[in-house]
N, C-alpha and C positions, 0 to 999 in steps of 0.2 A: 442408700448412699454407695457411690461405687468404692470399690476397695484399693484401685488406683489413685496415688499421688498425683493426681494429673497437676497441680498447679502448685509452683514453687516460690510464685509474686504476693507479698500480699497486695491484699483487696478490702477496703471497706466493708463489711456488713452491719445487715441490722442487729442490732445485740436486747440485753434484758431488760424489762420494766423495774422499779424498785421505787421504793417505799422515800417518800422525802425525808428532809434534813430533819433535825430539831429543829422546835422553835428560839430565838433569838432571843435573848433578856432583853427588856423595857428600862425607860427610864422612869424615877421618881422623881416628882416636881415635888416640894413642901414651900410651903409660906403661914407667915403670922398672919392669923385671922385680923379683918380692918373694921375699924368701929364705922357704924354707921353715923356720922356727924347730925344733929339735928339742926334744921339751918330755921331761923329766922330771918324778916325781913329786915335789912339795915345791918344787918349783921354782918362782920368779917368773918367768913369762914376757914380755918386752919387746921388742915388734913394732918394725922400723923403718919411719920414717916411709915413707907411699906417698904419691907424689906422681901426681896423675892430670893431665896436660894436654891440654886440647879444642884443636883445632887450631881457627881462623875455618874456615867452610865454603870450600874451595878452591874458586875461581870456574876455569869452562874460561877458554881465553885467547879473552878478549873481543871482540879485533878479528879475528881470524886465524879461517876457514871451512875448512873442509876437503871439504866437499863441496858439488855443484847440482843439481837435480832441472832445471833449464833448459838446460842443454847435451845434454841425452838425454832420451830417455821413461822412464828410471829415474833414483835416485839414483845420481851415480856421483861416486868421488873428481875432485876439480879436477886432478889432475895426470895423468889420464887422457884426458882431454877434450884435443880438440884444437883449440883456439880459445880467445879469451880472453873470461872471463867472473870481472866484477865482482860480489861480493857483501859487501849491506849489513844488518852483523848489527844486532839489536836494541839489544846493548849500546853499539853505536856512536851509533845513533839517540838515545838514553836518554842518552847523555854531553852530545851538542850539541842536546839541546832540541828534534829537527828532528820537529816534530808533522805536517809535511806531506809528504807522497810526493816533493815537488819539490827540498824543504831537506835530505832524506837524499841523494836521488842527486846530490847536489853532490859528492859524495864518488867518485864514477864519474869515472874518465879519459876526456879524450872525450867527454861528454854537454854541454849545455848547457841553457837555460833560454830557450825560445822564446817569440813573440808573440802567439799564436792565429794562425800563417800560413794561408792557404786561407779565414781565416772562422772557422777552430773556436777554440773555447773550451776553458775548464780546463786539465788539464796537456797543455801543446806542448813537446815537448822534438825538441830535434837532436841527432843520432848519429854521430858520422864526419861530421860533415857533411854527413848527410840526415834529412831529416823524418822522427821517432818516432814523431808523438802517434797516430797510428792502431794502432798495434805494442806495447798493453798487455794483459797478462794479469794472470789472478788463478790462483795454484796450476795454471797451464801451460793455462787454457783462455782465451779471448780475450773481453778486460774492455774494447775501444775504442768506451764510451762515455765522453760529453765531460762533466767534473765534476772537479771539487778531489780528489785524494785523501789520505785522512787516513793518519795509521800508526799508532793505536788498536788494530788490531787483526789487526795484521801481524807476524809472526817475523823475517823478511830481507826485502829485496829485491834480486833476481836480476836482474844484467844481461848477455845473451850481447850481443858484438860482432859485427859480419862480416852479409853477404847469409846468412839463416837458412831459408828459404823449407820445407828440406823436415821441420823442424819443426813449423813455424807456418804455411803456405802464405801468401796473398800480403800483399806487402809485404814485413817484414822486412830493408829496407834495409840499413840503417847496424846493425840488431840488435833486439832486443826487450828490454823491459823487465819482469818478472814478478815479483809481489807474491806471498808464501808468508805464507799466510794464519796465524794463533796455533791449533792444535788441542789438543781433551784429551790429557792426559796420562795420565789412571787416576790422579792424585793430587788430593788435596785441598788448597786452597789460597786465598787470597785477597787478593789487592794491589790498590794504586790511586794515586792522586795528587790533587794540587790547587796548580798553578799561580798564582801573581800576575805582571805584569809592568808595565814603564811603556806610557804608551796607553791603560789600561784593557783591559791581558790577563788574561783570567779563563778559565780551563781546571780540567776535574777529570774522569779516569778510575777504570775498574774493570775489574778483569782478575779473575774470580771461577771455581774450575774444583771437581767435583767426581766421584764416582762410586760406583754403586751395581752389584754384581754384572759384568753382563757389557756395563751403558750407563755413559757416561763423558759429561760434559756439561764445557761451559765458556763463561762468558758476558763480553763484553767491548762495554765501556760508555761515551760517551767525548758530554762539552757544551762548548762554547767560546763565548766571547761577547769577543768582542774588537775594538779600535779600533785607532786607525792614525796613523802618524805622516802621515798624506797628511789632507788637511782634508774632510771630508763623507763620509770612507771609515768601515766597520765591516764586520767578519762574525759572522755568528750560524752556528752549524755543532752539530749532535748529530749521533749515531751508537752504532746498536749493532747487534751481533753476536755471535747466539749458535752453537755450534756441539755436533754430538751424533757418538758413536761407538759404534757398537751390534758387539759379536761374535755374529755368528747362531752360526758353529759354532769349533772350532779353527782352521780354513783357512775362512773366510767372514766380511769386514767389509762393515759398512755406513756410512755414515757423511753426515752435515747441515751444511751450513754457509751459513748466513744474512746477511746487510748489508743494514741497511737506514742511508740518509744524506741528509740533510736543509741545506740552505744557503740562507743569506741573505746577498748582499751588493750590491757596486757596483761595475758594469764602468769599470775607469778604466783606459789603456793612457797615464797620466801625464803629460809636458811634453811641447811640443811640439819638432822639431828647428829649428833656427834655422843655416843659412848650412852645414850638413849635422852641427852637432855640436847636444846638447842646450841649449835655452834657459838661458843663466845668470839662474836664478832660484830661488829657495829651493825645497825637493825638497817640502815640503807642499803646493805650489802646485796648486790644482785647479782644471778647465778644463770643466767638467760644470754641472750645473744643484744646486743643496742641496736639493733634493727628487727626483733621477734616481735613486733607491736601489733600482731593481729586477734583483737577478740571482740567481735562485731555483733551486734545484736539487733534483732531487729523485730517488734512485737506488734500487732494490731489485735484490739480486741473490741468488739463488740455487743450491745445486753442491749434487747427491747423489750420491754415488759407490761405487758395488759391485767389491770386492778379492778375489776369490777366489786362492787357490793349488791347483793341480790336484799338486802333490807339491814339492820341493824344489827341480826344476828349472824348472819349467813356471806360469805366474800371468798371472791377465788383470786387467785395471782398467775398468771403465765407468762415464763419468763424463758425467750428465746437467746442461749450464747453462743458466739460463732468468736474462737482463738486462734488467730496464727501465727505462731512464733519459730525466729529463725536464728541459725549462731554459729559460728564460723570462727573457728577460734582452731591458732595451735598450743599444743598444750605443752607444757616442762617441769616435767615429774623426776624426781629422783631416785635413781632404781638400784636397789639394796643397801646395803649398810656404808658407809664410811673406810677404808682402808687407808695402808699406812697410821705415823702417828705422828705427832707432835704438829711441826712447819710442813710436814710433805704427806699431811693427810689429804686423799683426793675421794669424789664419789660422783657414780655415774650420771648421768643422765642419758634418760628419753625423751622423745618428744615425739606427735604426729599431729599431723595436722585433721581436721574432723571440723564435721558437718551434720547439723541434726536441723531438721524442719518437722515440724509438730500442726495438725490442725485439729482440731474441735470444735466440734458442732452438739451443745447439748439443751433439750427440753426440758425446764420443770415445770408443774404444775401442782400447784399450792393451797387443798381448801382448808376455810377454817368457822366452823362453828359455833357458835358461843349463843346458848341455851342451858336455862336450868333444866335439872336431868335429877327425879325424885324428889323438886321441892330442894335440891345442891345446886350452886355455880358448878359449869362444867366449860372445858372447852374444850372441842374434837379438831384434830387436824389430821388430814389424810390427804395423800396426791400420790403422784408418779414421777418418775424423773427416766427420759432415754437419751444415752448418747452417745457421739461418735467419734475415735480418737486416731488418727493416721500419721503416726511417728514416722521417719526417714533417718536414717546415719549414714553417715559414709564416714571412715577413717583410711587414712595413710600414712607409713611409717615415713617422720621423716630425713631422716640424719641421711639417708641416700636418697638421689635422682632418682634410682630404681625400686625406691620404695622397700629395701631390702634393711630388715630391723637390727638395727647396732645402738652400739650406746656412746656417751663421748665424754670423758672424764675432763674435771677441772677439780683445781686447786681450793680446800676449804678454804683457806687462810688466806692467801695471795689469789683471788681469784681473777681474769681477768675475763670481760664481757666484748669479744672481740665480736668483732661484724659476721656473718655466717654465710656471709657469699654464696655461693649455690649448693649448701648443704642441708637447705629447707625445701622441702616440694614446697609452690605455690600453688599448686593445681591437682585435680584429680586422674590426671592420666597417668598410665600406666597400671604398674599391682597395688592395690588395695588391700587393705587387713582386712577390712569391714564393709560391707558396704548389703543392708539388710532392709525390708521395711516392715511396719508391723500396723495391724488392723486390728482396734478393740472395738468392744459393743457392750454399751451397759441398758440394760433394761430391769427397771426396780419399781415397787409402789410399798408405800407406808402410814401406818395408822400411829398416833400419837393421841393420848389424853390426858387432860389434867381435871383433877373431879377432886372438889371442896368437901371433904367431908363433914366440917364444919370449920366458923372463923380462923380456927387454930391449926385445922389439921387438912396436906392439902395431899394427893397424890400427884405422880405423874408416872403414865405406863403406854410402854408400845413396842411393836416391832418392826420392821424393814426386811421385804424379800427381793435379794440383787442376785441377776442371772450376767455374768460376766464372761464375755467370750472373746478370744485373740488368736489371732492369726498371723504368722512370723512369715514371710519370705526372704530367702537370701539370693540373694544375687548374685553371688559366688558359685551357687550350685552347694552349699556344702549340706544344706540339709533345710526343710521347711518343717514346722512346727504349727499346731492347734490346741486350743486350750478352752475347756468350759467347763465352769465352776457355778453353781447356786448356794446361797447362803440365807441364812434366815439371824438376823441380828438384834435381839431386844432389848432394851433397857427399862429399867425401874427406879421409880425415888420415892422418898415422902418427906415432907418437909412438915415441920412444929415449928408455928409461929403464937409462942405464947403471948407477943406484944408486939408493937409495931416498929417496934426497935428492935428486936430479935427473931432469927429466924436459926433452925436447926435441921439438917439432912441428911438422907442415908441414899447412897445410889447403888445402882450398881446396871454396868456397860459392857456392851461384849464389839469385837469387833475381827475383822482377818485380813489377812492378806496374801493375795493369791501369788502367781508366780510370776505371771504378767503386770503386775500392780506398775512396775514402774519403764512400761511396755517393753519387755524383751525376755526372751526365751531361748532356754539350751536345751539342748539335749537330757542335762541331768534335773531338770526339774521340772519337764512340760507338763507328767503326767500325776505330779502330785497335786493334793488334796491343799486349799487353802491355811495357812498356819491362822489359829485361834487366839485371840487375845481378851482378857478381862479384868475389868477396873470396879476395886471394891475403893468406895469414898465417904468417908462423913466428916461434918462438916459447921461452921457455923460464919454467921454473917448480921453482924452488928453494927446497928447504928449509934453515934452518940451527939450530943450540943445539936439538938433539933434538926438530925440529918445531916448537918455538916461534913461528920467526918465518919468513916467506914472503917470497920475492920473486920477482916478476913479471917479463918484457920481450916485448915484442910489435911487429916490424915488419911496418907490412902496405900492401897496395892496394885500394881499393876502388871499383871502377868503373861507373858508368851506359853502357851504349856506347850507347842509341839515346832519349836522352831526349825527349821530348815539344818542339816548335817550333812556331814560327807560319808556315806556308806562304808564299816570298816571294810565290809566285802569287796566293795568295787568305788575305786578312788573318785573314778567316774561318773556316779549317781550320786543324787542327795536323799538323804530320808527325812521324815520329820520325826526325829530324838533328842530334838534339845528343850531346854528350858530355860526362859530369862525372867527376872522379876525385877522392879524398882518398888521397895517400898520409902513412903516419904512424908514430907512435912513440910506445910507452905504456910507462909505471913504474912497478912497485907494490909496496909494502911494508907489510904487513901481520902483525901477532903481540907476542912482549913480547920486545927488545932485553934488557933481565934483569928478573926478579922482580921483579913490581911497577911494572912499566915497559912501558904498551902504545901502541903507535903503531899510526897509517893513514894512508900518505901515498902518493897517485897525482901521475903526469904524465903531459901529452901533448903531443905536435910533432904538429899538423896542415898539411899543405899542401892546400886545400882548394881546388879549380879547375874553373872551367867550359870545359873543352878546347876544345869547339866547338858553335857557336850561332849562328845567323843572328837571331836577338830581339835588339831595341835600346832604348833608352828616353833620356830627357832627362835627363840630370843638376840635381838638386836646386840644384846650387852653383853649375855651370858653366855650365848653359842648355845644353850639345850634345846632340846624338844620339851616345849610344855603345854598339857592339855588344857582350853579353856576354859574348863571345868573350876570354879571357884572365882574366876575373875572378874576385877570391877569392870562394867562396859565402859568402851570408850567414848571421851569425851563428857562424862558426867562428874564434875567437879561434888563433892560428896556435903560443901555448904556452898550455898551463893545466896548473892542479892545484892538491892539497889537501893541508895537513902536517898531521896531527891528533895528539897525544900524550895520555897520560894518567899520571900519574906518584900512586901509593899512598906518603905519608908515615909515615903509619902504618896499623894497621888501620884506623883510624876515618878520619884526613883522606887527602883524596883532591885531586891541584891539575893541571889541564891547561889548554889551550886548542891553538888554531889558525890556518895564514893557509889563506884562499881567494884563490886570484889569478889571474887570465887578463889577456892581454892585449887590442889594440884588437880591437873585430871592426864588421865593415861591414854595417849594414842594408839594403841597398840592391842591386841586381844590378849596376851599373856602377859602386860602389864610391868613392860620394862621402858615402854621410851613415856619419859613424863613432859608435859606439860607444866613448868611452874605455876603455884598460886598468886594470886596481884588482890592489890586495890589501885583503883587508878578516882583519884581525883578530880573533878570538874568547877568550873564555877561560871556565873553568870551578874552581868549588872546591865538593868535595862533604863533607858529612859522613856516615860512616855507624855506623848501629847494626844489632844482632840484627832488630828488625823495623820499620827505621825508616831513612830517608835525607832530608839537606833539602841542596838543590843550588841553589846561584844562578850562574846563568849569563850572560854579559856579551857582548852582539853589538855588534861595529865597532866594537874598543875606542877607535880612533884618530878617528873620528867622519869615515872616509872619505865622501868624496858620489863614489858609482860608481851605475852602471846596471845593470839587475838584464838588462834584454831590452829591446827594442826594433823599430821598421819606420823605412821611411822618412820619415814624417814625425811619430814619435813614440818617448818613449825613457820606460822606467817606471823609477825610484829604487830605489836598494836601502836597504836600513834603516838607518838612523841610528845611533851608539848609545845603546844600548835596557840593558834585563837582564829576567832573570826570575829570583822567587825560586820554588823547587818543595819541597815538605813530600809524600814518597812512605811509604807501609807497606806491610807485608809479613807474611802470617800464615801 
């Protein structure tokens, strides 16, 4: 592949094969056995009544998964896996309203809701206490381009825990997040919705599937136009995706799956921090310009994927992705602390305007075995994965025409959001801050087993060898960079499953991350050695009421030993001296407690710490130098979690809600600007029919003012309360 950017439009391509849906629950007919009449001649005969009862079609249990295609390169049951791994069904999604990739995984122990850390955009999320947003997949191939994601057109979303490396190769900290795309079923069908809320929420989907012979099609549809409780805010979002399944033979699938997504909105990273907590000021308050409305997105992705089975035991998977994502956004950051006090406190802002185009083009290939091996169930999996990643930035300062960096101070308390008239560049001419491209290369292959050593007792062992290489030019002239890195990444587990309702496991995961990981490179850290990560876990995973209902627990470690620092000798380089670790404790309860009665509720105990560090910085509050040596990472709220219920009154009425609560967490690396702790409240009450449901659903019932995310000198609002009415069908 050539290593120029040549094309800046997307383009359709063909994308990966994947594995179809679940299958759909059935209905139960029952009726009273009928006597058979003995009839004589002359005789009046007199049938007893038949009574025929249609049962409501029985839903699976809604919240409760039984299996992940992200813990392995197959589908394999959850109590098999040794590690923990959070999934988020549709019907969960579907209860709480959560149209967006970031409002479902709230529902994950252990995740958070990050600030764009590093510069990126879209979803940033934190895991254990380390940075995710680069660690996203689509149906198990790697989707880390920076963009909003919808759940329009999504079945679950899969979260593994723990350093995952020889999975996924680099990165995979704190865990990976994977989105398991809606495929055909081979049935015919057609649903959709139409959303109202307060704001001015206006949403409406379509989920439409059908098939002809041995191709199976399903198209899924999705417009949003909605406003914001924050003042000058709005997004505009469509999206559609279509997907195809072709049987070439008995044992040979083929198979399409398409996104294309589209966004308009405005970069607002919301109030400013004042004295290290958020500015006490009404949470609509906006600190931007009423004509800054540029943050454009625009993403095309593509997965074709070829499934053969060479016999009962033996199938391969090749799964072709081609990404191109683009984004255009100015940004409005607030730069250093707050001055003055009381009524006449002001604080700066930046802003520029930037430009990032991303493509990818990546190969896996998927085998997988399954053969007794010494008279044991075994299953081997082994393949390759090559790919291609061509990043673009461009930035510019924009507070001047000339691109010339200043800052432009407003008022905490009186702010006022006047028009910006010609003090925004629109365009790239003239000087540039930034303006770089970058070329990676990943080439890797991996053995995976899992071998029974009897009913009870199961391994799983293997490794992953990633040869990772990048290439930086700047187009400035200021300097070009090269980067090659190999790694060898193994993991281990075993799991005791003394009965079929309990299972017990011990893992343990190594993972890194190079310097390129989230494509860009300086000077001060081209030539280092990837930083080492490892996740010690055990665990348990319990079923009860005939599988119904699941619970979780997970103690684990998870450590950086050689994090990235700033050289005390030369300010200018980094070394790897530091140390970070989370150790933790996760909850989870998932399935229906009785009939009619389905819950979801996680927890987590993070200890999140920077063990060791020679980096210092200034306290926002205190004016010192303090080393980050002792401190809790940012953004890792030290308990969180989620209670979701959903309780059926009758067939028809349906009445739930929920709390989301976390406690304080600290934006800052020396641990003075906080974050408050919240619970926020939800509820929901649905009606349903045969081919009909109208759901309204009510956010922050209590009208908490908590913080969604946040940095150090900024903290964004979480919602108000709100509701949405939704009118769904079904055919």
């Amino acid at each position: 592949m050539s290593k120029n950017n040549s094309s800046t439009t997307a383009k359709w391509r063909l994308g990966a094969l994947l594995p179809l849906g679940a299958a759909l629950s059935g209905m139960a007919m029952a009726s009273e056995p009928v006597e058979e009449p003995t009839a004589n001649e002359g005789q009046e005969i007199i049938l007893k009544d038949v009574k025929v009862k249609a049962n409501r079609e029985k839903q699976a249990n809604r919240f409760k998964a039984e299996t992940s295609s992200t813990g392995s390169k197959t589908e394999m049951a959850l109590r098999d896996i040794p590690q923990s791994v959070s999934v988020v069904k549709k019907e969960l999604i579907q209860s709480q309203n959560a149209f967006s990739l970031r409002d479902a995984l709230k529902n994950v122990s252990g995740l958070t809701i990050a600030a764009g850390e590093g510069g990126r955009t879209g979803d940033s999320i934190t895991l254990r206490g380390f940075a995710a947003s680069a660690d996203q997949y689509l149906d198990g191939v790697k989707d880390n381009g920076q963009y909003n994601r919808d759940t329009f057109f999504i079945e679950r979303a899969e979260v593994l825990k723990g350093a995952s490396s020889i999975l996924f190769g680099r990165g995979a900290t704190g865990g990976v997040i994977n989105q398991v795309a809606k495929k055909p079923t081979g049935k015919t069908g057609i649903s959709g919705g139409f959303t109202y809320g307060l704001y001015d929420f206006k949403r409406t989907s379509l989920d439409a599937e059908s098939a002809y012979k041995d191709l199976s099609a399903r198209l899924n549809f999705m417009y949003q136009d909605a406003g914001s409780f924050r003042d000058y805010n709005s997004t505009n979002r469509w999206g559609i995706a279509p997907s195809f399944a072709l049987k070439l033979t008995p044992d040979t699938d083929l198979s399409l799956n398409l996104l294309h997504q589209e966004e308009e909105g405005v970069f607002d990273y919301g109030v400013p921090m004042v004295k290290g907590r958020p500015a006490d000021v009404p949470i609509n308050t906006f600190y931007g310009f009423a004509d800054n409305r540029l943050m454009d997105t625009d993403v095309n992705v593509a997965t074709v994927a070829l499934t053969h089975r060479f016999n009962s035991d033996f199938s391969v998977k090749n799964s072709v992705r081609v990404g191109e994502y683009e984004r255009k956004y100015l940004t409005h950051l607030f730069s250093g602390a707050a001055t003055g006090s009381g009524l006449n406190a002001t604080i700066n802002r930046t802003q520029a305007l930037r430009l990032n185009t991303q493509e990818n083009v990546y190969n896996q290939t998927d085998f997988v075995f399954k053969k007794p091996l010494l008279g044991f169930n075994n299953t081997l999996m082994f393949g390759s994965e090559f790919g291609w990643e061509d990043y673009d930035f461009k930035s510019k300062n924009s507070f001047r025409a000339n691109g010339t960096s200043t800052t432009f101070p407003i008022s905490i308390f009186n702010p006022v959001s006047a028009r910006s008239t010609a003090i925004l560049a629109s365009d790239f001419s003239g000087t540039l801050a930034t303006n770089r491209a970058t070329h990676a290369q990943t080439y890797a292959g991996y053995v995976l087993d899992q071998f029974e050593i009897s009913p009870e007792w199961k391994l799983l062992a293997g490794t992953r060898y990633d040869v990772f290489e990048a290439q930086q030019e700047d187009r400035l002239g200021v300097a070009n960079f090269e980067s090659s890195v190999d790694q060898w990444s193994p993991r281990g587990g075993i799991v005791w499953q003394p009965s079929k309702t309990q299972s017990y496991y011990f893992s343990y995961g190594k993972s890194f991350n190079p310097s390129a990981e989230s494509l860009s490179l300086s000077a001060n850290n081209v030539n280092l050695p990837p930083e080492q990560n490892h996740n010690y876990e055990i665990g348990a995973k319990l079923d009860f009421f005939d599988n119904r209902l699941s619970a979780t627990a997970a103690l684990f470690r998870l450590e950086k030993t050689n994090a990235r620092t700033t050289s005390p000798l030369d300010p200018n380089l980094q070394i790897l001296a530091g140390e970070q670790r989370t150790d933790g404790f996760e909850l989870g309860l998932a399935g229906e407690i009785l009939p009619r009665w389905d819950v979801s509720v996680t927890y987590a105990y993070l200890n999140a710490e920077i063990t060791k560090s020679n980096n210092s910085a200034v306290g926002s509050v205190s004016g010192l130098t303090k080393s980050f040596q002792g401190m809790t990472s940012t953004n890792v709220p030290e308990h969180s979690g989620v209670a979701w219920t959903s309780y059926r009154l009758t067939d028809n009425w349906e009445i739930g809600g929920g709390v989301f609560y976390a406690t304080d967490r600290y934006a800052d690396n020396v641990n003075e600007a906080v974050l408050p702790g919240y619970a926020r409240l939800d509820a929901v009450l649905a009606y349903h029919q045969k081919h009909y449901d109208v759901q309204l659903n009510v956010f922050n019932l209590t009208d908490t003012v908590y913080y969604e995310s946040g940095q150090q000198n900024s903290a964004l609002p979480g919602t108000p309360v709100t509701g949405q009415l939704s009118v769904n069908f079904k055919y």
